[in-house]
N, C-alpha and C positions, 0 to 999 in steps of 0.2 A: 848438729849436722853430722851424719853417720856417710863419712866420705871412704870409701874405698881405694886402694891403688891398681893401676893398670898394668895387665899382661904385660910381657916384656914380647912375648912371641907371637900372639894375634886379640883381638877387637874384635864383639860380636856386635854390631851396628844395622841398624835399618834406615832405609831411605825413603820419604814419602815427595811427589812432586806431585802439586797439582798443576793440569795445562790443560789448556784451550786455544783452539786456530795455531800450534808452533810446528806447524809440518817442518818450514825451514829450518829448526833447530832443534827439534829433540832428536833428532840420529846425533848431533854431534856430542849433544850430553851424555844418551848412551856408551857412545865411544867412549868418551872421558871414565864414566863411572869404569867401565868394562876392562880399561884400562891402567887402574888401580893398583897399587902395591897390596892393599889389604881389601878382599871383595866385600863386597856387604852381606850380610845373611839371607836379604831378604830388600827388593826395593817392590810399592808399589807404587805406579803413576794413575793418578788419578784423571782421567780424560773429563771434563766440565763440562759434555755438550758442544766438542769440537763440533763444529761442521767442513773443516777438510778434511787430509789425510792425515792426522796425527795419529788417531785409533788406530789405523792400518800397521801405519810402520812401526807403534812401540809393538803391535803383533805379531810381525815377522821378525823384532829383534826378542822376543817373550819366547819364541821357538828354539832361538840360538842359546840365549842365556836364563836356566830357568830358574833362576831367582829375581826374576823380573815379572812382576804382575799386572796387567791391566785389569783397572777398574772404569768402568763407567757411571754415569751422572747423567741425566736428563737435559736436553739443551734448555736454558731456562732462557735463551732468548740474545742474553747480554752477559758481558764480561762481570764477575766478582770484583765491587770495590774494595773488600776485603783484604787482597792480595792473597788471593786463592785462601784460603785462612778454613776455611766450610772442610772445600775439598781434603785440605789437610788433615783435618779433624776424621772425616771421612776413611780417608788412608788408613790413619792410627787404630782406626775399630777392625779396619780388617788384618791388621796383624797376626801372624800366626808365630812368630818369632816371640818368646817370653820375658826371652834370659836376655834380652838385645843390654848393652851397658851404654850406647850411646844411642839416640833420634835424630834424626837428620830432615831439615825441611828443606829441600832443593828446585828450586826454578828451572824449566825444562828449556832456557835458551843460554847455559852457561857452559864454558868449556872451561879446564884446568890441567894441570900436572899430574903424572898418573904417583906423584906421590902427595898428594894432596890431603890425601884424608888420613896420611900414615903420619904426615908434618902437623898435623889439626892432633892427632893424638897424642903425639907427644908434647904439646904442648898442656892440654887436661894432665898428662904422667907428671911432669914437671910442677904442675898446681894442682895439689889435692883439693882448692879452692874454687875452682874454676867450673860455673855451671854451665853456661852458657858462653860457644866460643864459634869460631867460625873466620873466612877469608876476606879480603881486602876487595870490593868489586872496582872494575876497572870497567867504564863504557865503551864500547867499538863504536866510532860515529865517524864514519867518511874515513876510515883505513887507519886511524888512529886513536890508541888507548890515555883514554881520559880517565884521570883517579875519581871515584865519588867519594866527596870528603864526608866522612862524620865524626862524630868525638871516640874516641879508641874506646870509652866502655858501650858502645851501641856497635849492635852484630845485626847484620843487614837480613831480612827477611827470604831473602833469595838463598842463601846459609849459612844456617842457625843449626847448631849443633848443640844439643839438648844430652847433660850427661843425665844417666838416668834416676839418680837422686835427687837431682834438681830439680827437675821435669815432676817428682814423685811430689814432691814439697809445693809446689806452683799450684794445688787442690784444681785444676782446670785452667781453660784460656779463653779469652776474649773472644766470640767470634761476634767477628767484624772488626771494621777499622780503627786503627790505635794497639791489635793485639802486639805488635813487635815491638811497642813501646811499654805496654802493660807487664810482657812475660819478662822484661828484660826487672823495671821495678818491685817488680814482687819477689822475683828470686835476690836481689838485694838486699831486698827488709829481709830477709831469711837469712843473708849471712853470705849469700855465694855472690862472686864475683861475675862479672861478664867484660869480654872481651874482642876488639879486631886482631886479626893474625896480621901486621902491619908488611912482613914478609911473604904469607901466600897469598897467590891473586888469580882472581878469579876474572874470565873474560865475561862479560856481559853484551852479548849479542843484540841485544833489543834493549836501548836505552830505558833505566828504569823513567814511568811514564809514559811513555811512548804510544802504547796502545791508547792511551786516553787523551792525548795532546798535553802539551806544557800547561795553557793555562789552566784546564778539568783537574788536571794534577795536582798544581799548586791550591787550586780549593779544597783539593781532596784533603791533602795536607793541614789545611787550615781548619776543616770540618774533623780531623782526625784529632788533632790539637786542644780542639773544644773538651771532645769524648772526655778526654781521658784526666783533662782539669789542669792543663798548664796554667801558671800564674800569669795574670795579663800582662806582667812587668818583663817578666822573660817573654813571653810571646811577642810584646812589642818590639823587644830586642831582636828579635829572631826576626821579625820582617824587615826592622833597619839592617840587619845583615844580610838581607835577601837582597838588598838593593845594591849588593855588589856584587851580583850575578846574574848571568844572563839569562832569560832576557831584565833589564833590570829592572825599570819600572812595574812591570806589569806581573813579572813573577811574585814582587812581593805587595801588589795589588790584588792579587787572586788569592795569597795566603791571609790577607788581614778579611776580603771578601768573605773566604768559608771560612772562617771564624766569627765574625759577624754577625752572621745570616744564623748560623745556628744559634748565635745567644739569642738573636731577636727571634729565633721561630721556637726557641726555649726546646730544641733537640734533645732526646736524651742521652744521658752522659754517664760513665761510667761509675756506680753507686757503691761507694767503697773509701768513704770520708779517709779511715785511715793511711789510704792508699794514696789518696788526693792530698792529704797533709805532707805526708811522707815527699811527694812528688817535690811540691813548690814549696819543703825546706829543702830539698837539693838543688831545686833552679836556684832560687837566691842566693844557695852559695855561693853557685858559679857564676853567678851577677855580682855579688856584693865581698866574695873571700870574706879575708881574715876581719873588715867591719864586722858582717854579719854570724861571723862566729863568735866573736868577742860578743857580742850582743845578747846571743842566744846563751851564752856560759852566765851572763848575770845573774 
């Protein structure tokens, strides 16, 4: 791993967001990004075939700051179950920045601290380990911030701060569903670490899911889960734990559902045996600890 260390005085970073229908909320990420201790070199937003005014106004704010690019996309009709994941890919070819040392995938309905991205780097300076990092999402739902829990080595999709070696090592990304679970274990088997900034926090405006209702979500999840070849042991786990969260029954009836449905329709899944081995000896650990380490040393 040929890990570098960071400027002490600035960070050459790019931002790519894809969005679709966020009229409501992409001026405030604007604002946010604009308001930065360290700017970015270069953001583009990928517009997916909005059909309101999102094009409009990342275009009046692309006049003000011009290291802001709109891209366009074709309306393909319907929302990416991907999690924008295409668009992003999209963004990254259009790049004209080379030398960027970090990539940033950002969601167009977040706000944050305008030193956000300078407290994200200092945490990379501090871990020449550190490939994949990024903030804490908090959901705004009825005027109050809800934490979205997840295990401190999983970096939320909405941002995912990609240092540039790591990103370099990762040979490409998943597109489609499962990729924020895929890029997180691949740069692992390689060696790099990933991480939540359990201090910076990010608001998240539009509950993740949301656009597609609770239950489409929790299938999604479950359909996501398949892809990527969790062990059925952990995965059954993972739905008896769904059932202590709301909604309860039915959230973790919808995640054993797209799970399910894809074994029986034999969907395909992400084809990369070592990668699938790799995965569910890490689930069992964290199912079975020091048993199943003891076991595996025999």
């Amino acid at each position: 791993m040929n890990v570098g260390t960071l400027p002490n005085s600035s960070v050459t970073y790019c931002i790519i967001t894809p969005v679709r229908d966020e009229e409501d909320f992409i001026g405030g990420t604007i604002e946010a990004v604009a308001a930065q201790s360290i700017p970015p070199a270069e953001w583009i937003i990928v517009d997916d075939g909005s059909t309101d005014q999102t094009g409009a106004i990342v275009d009046q704010y692309s006049r003000k700051y011009p290291w802001i690019r709109l891209a366009r996309r074709e309306n393909r009709g319907f929302r990416s179950t991907g999690g924008g994941i295409e668009g992003f890919l999209y963004g990254v070819e259009l790049l004209k920045t080379k030398n960027w040392e970090f990539l940033i995938n950002l969601d167009g309905d977040l706000t944050f601290s305008p030193q956000y991205f300078e407290k994200c780097f200092e945490y990379f300076r501090k871990n020449p380990g550190l490939g994949i990092g990024g903030g804490t999402i908090y959901n705004k739902i009825g005027g109050q911030l809800l934490l979205e829990k997840n295990v401190d080595s999983h970096v939320r999709g909405a941002t995912k701060i990609y240092r540039r070696q790591c990103w370099d090592s990762l040979g490409g990304m998943l597109r489609g569903l499962g990729w924020d679970t895929v890029d997180e274990i691949k740069a692992r088997m390689r060696g790099w670490s990933t991480f939540a900034f359990p201090d910076l926090q990010l608001i998240h405006h539009r509950a993740t899911g949301a656009a597609l209702g609770r239950w489409a979500d929790a299938v999604k999840n479950g359909h996501s889960d398949y892809i990527v070849g969790y062990h059925p042991l952990f995965f059954a786990a993972k739905c008896a734990r769904r059932l202590f969260k709301r909604p309860y029954l039915t959230g973790a009836l919808a995640l054993a559902y797209g799970f399910l449905r894809s074994y029986l329709q034999r969907a395909p899944r992400f084809n990369d045996a070592e990668f699938i081995r790799y995965l569910r000896e890490q689930q069992l650990r964290r199912l079975f600890g020091s048993w199943y380490r003891a076991k595996m040393s025999r």
